[in-house]
mmCIF file as gemmi writes it, N, C-alpha and C atoms, coordinates in Angstrom:
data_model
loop_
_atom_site.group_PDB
_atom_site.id
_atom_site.type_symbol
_atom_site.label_atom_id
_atom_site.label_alt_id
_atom_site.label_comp_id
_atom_site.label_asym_id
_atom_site.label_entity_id
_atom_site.label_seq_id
_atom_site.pdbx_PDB_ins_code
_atom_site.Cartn_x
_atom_site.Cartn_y
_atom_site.Cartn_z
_atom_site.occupancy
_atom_site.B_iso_or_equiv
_atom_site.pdbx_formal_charge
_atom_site.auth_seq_id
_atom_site.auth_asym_id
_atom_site.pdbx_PDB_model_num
ATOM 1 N N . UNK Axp A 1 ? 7.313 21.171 11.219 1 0 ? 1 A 1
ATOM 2 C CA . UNK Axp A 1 ? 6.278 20.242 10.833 1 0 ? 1 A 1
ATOM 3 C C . UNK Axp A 1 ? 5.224 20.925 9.955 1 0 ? 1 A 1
ATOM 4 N N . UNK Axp A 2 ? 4.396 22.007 9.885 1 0 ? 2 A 1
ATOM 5 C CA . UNK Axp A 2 ? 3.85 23.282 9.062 1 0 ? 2 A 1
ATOM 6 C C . UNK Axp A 2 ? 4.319 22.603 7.711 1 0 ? 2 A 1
ATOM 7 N N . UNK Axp A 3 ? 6.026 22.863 7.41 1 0 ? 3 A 1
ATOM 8 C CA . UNK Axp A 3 ? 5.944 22.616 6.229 1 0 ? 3 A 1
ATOM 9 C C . UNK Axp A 3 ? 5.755 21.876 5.603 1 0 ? 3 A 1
ATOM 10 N N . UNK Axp A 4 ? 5.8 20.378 6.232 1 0 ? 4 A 1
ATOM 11 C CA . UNK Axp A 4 ? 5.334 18.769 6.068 1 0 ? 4 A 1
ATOM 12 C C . UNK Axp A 4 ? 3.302 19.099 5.613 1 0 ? 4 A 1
ATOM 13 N N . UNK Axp A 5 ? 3.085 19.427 6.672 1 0 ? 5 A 1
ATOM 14 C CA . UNK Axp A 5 ? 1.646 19.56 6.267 1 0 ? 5 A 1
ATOM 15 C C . UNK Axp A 5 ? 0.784 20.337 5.388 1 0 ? 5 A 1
ATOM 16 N N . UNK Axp A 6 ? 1.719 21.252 4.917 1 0 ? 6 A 1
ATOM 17 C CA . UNK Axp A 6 ? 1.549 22.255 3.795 1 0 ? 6 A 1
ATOM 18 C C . UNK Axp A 6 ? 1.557 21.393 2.413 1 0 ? 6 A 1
ATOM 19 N N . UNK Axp A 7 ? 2.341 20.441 2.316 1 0 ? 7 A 1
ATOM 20 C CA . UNK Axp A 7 ? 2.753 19.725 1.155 1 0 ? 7 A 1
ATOM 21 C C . UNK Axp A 7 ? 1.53 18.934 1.106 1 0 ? 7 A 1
ATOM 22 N N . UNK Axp A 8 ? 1.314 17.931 2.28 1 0 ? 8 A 1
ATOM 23 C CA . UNK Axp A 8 ? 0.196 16.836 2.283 1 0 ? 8 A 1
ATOM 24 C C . UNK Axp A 8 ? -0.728 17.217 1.554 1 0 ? 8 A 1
ATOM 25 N N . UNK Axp A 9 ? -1.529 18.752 1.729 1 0 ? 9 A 1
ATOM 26 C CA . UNK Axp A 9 ? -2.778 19.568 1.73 1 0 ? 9 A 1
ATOM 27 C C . UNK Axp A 9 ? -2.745 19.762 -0.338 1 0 ? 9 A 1
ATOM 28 N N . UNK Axp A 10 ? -1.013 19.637 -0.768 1 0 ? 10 A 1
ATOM 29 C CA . UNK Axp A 10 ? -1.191 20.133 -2.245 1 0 ? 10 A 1
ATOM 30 C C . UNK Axp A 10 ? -0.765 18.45 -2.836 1 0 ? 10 A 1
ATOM 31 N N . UNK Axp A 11 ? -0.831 17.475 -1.947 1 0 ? 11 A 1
ATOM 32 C CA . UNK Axp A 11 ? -1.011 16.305 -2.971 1 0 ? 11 A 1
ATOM 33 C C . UNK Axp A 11 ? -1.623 16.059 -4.016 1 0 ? 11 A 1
ATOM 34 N N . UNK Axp A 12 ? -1.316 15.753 -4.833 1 0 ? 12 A 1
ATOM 35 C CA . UNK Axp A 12 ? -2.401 15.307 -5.996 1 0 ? 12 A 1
ATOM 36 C C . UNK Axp A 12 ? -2.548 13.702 -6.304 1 0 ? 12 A 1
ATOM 37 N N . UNK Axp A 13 ? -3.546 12.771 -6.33 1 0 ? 13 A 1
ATOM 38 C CA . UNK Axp A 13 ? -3.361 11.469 -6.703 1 0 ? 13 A 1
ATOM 39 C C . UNK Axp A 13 ? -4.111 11.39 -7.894 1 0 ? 13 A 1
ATOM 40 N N . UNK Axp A 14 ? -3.484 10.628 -8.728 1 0 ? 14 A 1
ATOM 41 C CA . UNK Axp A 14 ? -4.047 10.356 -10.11 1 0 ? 14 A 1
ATOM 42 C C . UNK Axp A 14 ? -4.016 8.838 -10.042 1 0 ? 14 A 1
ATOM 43 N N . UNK Axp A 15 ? -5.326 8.885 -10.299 1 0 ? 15 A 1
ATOM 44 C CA . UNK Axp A 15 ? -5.803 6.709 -10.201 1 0 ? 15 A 1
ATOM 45 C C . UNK Axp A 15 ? -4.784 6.472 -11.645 1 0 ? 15 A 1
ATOM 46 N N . UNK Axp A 16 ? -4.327 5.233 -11.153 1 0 ? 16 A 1
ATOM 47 C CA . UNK Axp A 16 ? -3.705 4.46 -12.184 1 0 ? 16 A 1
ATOM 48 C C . UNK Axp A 16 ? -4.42 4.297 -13.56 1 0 ? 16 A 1
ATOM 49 N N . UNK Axp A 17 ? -4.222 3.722 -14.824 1 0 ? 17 A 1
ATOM 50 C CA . UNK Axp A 17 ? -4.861 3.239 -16.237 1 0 ? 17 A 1
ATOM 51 C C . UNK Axp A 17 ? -5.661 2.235 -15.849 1 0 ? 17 A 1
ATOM 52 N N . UNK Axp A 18 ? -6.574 1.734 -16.296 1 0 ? 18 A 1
ATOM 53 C CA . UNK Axp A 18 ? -7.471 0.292 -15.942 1 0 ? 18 A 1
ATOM 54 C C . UNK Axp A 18 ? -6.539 -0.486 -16.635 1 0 ? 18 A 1
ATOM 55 N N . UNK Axp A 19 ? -5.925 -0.842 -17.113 1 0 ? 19 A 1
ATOM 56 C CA . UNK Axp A 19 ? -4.643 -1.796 -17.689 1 0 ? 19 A 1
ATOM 57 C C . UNK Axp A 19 ? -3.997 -2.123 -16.356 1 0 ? 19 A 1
ATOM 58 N N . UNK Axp A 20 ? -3.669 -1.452 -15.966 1 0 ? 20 A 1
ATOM 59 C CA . UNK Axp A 20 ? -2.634 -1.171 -14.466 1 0 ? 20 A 1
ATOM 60 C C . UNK Axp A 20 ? -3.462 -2.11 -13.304 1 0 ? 20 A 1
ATOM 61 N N . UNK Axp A 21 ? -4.803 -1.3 -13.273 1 0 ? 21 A 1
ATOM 62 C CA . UNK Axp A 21 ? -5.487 -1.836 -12.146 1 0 ? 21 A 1
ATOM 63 C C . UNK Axp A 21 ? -5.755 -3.12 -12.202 1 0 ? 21 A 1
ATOM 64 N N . UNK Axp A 22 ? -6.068 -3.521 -13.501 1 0 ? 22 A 1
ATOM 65 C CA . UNK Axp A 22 ? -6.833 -4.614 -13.388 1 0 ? 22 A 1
ATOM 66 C C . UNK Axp A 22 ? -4.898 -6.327 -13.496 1 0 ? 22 A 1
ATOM 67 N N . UNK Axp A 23 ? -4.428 -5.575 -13.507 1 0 ? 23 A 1
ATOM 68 C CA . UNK Axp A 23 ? -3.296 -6.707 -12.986 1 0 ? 23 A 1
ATOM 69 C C . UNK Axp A 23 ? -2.432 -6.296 -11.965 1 0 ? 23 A 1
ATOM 70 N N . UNK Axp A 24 ? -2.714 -5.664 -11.276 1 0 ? 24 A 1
ATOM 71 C CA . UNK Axp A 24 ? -2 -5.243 -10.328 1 0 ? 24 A 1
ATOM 72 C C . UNK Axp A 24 ? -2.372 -6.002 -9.013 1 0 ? 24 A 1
ATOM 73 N N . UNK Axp A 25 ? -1.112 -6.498 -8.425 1 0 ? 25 A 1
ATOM 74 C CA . UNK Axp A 25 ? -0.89 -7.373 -7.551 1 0 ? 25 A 1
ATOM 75 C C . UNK Axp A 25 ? -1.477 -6.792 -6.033 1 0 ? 25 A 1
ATOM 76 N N . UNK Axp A 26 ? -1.968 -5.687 -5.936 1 0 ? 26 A 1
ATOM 77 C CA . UNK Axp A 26 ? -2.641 -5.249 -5.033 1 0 ? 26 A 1
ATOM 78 C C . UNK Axp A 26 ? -3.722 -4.645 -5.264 1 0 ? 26 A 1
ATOM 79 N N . UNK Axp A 27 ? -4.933 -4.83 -4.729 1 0 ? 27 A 1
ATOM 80 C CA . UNK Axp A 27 ? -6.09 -4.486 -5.582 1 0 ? 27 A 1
ATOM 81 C C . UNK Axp A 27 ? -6.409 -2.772 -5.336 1 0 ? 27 A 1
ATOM 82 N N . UNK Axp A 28 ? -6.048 -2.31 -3.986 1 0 ? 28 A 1
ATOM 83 C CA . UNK Axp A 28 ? -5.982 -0.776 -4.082 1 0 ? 28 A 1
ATOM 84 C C . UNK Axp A 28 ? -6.003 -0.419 -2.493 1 0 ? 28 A 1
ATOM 85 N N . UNK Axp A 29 ? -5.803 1.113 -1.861 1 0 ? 29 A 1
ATOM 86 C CA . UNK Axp A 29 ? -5.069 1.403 -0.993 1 0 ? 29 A 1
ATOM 87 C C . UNK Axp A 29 ? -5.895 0.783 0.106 1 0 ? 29 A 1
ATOM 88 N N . UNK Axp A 30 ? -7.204 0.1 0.522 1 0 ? 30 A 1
ATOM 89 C CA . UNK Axp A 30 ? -7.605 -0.233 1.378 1 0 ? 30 A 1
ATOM 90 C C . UNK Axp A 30 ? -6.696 -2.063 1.502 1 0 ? 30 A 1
ATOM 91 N N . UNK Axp A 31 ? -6.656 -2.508 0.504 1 0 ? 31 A 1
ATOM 92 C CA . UNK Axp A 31 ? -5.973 -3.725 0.372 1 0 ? 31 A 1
ATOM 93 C C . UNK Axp A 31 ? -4.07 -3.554 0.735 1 0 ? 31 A 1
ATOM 94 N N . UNK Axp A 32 ? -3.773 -2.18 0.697 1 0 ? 32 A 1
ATOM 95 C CA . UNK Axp A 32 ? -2.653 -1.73 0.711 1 0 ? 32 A 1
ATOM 96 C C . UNK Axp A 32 ? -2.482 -1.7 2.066 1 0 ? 32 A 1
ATOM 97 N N . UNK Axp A 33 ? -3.176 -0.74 2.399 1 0 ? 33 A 1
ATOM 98 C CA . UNK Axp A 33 ? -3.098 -0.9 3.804 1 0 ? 33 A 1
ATOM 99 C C . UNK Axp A 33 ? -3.396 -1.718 4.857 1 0 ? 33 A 1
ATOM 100 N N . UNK Axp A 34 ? -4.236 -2.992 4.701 1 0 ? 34 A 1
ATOM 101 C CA . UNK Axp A 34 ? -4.188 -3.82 5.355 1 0 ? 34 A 1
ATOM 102 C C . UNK Axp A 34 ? -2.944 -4.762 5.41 1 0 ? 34 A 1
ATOM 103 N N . UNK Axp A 35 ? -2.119 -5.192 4.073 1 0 ? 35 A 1
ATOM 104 C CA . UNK Axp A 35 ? -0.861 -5.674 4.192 1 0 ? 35 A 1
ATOM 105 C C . UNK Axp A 35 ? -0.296 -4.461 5.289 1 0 ? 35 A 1
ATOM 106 N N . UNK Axp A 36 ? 0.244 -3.585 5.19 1 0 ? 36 A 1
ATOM 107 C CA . UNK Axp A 36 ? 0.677 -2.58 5.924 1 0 ? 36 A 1
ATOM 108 C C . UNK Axp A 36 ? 0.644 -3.294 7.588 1 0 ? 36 A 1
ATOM 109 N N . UNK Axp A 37 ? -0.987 -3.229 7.932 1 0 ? 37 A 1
ATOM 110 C CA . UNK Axp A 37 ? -1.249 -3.362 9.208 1 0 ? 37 A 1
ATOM 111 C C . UNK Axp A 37 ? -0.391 -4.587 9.901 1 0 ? 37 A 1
ATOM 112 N N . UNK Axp A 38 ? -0.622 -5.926 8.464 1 0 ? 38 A 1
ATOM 113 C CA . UNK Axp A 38 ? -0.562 -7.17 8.681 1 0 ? 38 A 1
ATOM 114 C C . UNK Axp A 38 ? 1.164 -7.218 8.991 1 0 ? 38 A 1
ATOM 115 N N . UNK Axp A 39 ? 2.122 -6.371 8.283 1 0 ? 39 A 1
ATOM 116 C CA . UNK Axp A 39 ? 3.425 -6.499 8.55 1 0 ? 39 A 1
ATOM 117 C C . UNK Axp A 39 ? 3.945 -5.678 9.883 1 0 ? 39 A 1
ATOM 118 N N . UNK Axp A 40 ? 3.211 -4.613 9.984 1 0 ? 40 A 1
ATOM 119 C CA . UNK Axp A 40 ? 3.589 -3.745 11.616 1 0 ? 40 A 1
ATOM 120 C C . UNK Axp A 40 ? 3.234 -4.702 12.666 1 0 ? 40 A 1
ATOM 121 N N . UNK Axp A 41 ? 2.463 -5.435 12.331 1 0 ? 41 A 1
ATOM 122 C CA . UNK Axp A 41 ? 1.574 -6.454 13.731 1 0 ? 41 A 1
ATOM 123 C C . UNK Axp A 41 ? 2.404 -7.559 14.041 1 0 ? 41 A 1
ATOM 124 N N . UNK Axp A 42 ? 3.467 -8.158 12.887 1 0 ? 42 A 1
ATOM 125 C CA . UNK Axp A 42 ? 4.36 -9.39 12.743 1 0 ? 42 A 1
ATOM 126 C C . UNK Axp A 42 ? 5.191 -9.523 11.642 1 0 ? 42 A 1
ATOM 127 N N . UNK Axp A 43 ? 6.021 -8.832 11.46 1 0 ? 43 A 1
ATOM 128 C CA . UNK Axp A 43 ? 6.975 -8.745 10.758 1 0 ? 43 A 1
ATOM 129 C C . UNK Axp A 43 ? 7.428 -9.842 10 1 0 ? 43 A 1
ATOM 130 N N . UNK Axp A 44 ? 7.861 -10.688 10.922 1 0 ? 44 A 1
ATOM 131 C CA . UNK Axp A 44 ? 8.953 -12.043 10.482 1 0 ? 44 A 1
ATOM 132 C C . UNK Axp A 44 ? 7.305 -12.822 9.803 1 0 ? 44 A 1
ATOM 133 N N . UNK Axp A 45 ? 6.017 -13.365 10.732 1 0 ? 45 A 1
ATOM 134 C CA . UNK Axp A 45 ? 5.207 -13.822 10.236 1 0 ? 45 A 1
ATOM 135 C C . UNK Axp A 45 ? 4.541 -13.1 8.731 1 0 ? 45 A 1
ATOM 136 N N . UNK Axp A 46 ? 4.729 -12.185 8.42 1 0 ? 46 A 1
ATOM 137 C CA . UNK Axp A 46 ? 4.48 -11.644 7.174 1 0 ? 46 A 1
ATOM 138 C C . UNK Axp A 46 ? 5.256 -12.221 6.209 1 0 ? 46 A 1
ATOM 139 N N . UNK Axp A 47 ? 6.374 -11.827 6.485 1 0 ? 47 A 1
ATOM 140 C CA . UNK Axp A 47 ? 6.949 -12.328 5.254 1 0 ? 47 A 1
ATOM 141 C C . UNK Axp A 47 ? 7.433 -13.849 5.397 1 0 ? 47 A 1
ATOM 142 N N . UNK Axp A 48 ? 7.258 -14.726 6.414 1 0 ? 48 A 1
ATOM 143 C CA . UNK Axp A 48 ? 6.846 -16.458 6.285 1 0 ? 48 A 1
ATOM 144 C C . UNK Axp A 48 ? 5.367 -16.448 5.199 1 0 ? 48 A 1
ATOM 145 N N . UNK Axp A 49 ? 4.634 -16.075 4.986 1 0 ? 49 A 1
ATOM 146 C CA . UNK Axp A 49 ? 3.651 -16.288 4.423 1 0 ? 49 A 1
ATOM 147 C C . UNK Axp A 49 ? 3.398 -15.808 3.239 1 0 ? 49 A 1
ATOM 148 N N . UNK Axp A 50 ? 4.225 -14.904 2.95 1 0 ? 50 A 1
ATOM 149 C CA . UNK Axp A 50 ? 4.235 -14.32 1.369 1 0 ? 50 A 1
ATOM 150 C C . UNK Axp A 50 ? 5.329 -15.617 1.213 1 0 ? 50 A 1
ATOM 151 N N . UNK Axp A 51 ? 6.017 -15.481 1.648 1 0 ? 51 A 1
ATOM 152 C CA . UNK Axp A 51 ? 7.418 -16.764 0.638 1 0 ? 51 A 1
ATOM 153 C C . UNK Axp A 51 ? 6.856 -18.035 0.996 1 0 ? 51 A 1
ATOM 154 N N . UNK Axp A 52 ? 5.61 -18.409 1.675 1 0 ? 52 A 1
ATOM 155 C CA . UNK Axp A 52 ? 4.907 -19.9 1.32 1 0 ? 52 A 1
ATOM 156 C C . UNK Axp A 52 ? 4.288 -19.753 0.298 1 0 ? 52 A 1
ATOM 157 N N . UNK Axp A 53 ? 3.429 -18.246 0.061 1 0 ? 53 A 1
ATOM 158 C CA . UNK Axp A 53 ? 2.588 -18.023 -0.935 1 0 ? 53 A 1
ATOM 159 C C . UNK Axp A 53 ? 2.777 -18.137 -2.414 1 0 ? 53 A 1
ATOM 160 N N . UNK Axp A 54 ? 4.554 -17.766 -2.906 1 0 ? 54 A 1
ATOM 161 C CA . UNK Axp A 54 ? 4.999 -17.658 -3.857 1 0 ? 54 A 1
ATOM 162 C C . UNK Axp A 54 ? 5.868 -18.891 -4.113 1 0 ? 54 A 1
């Protein structure tokens, strides 16, 4: 596991272009991660509600 966490520590994130951001279907990782939460919590009800949505 060391070596898993060795890697995490040399991540690098580079924010997307404002072109990118500003149409991008998720507005950014706090919005990311709440879908996240919303599909671990109810699976099947997640995705009933994206395919009403679309």
């Amino acid at each position: 596991m060391a070596h898993s966490e060795d890697r995490a520590q040399d991540l690098k994130l580079y924010p997307p272009p404002e072109s990118v951001v500003t149409t991008a279907h998720v507005s950014g990782m706090a919005a990311y991660q709440k879908l996240v939460a919303e599909a671990d919590s109810g699976y099947e009800d997640y995705w009933a509600r994206l395919a009403r949505e679309s």
